[in-house]
N, C-alpha and C positions, 0 to 999 in steps of 0.2 A: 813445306809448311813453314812461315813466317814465326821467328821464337819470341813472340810478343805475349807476355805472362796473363793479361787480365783476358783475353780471348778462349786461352786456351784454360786460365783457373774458371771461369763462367762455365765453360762446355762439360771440366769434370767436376766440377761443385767444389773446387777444394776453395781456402781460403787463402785470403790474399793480404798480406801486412807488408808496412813500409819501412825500409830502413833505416835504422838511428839516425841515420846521416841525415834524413831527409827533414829532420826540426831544425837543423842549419838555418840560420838567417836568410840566405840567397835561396834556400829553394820553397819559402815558406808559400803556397797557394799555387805552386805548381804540380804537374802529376808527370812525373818524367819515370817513364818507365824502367830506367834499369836501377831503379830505388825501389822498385815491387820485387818481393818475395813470397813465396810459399813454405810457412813455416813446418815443419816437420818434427817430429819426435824428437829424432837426434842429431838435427841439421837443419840447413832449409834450401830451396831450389831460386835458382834465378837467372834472370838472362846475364850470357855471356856477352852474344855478338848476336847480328841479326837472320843469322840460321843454328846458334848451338843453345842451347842452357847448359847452367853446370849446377851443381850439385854440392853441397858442403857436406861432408857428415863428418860426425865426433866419437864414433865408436869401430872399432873393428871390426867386428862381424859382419857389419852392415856394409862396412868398405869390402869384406870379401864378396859378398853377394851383389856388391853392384860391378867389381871387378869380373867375376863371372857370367854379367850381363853382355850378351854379343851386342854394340855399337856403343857401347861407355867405354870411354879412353879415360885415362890417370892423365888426368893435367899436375898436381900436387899431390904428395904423398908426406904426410907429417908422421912426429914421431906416435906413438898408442894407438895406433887406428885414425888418427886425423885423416882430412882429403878432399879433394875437388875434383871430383871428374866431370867431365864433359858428354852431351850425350844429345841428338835431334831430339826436338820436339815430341814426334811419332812415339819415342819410349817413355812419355812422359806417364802412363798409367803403368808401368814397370816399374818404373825406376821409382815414383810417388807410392805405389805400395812396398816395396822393400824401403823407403824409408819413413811411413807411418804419415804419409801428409794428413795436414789438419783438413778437415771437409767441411765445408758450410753447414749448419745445421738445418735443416729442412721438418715443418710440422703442419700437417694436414691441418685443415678447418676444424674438423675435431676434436683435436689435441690442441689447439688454440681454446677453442670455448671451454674443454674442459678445466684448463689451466687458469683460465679468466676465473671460471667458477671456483676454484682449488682457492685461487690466492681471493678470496672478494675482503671476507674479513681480513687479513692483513694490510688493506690500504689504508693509505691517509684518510680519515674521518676528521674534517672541523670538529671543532668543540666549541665551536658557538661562537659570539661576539668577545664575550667578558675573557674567557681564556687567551683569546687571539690577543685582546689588548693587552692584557698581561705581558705576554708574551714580549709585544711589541715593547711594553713600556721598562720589561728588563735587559733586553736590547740596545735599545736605547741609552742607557743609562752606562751600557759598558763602551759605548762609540765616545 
C-alpha cells in the first residue's frame, strides 16, 4: 500500500489539514503531499516516505499504547511522552483510533433539511431598500 495521505484519509472519512509551512510563499497554489496531515487529538499523522507514515503525539499514554502497537517503531522519543513513530499504511485505522483522528463529518438528507429548517429564521433577511442605503451611506462615510 502506497503511504499517500488523501487516498487513504478519503477511504476512512478522516480529515485532512495542511501544514503551516504550506502558506509559504513558494508553495502557495500547489497541493504537494507531504504538507497533508491528519490532525488528531493529541498529535497528527503524516507521510513519512513513500511506503511509511509517521505519527506525532504529545502525551504519554498515547505513546505507550502505540508503542505496544505490533508494526509501529519509535523513530523519536521526546522528553513527557512527546514522539514520532513510524508505522505502514495497513495500521492506519489503529494507530488513528488510539490517537483520536479527526473524521469528516457526515449528515444524511435528513439532517440537512432539518438543519435548513432549525436555522431559517436566523439568516440574513434584507431590510428593504432605505436600510441598505443607510447602511451604504454610513459606510461610505468612514472610507
Amino acid at each position: 500500500m502506497h503511504a499517500d495521505l488523501k487516498p487513504i484519509a478519503d477511504a476512512g472519512r478522516f480529515r485532512l489539514a495542511r501544514d503551516e509551512s504550506n502558506d509559504a510563499e513558494r508553495f502557495k497554489g500547489e497541493e504537494l503531499p507531504w504538507l497533508l496531515q491528519i490532525p488528531c487529538q493529541r498529535g497528527h499523522i503524516y507521510k513519512y516516505s513513500d511506503e511509511l507514515l509517521a505519527v506525532y503525539v504529545t502525551t504519554q499514554p498515547r505513546a505507550m499504547k502505540l508503542e505496544a502497537l505490533e508494526g509501529v517503531i519509535a523513530h523519536d522519543a521526546f522528553a513527557e511522552g512527546e514522539g514520532m513513530y513510524l508505522f505502514r499504511p495497513e495500521l492506519i485505522e489503529k494507530v488513528a483510533g488510539i490517537m483520536k483522528a479527526k473524521r469528516k463529518r457526515r449528515m444524511s438528507e435528513e439532517q440537512r433539511q432539518r438543519l435548513i429548517e432549525n436555522t431559517r429564521r436566523y439568516r440574513f433577511q434584507a431590510q428593504g431598500n432605505a436600510a441598505g442605503s443607510q447602511i451604504t451611506a454610513q459606510i461610505s462615510t468612514l472610507v
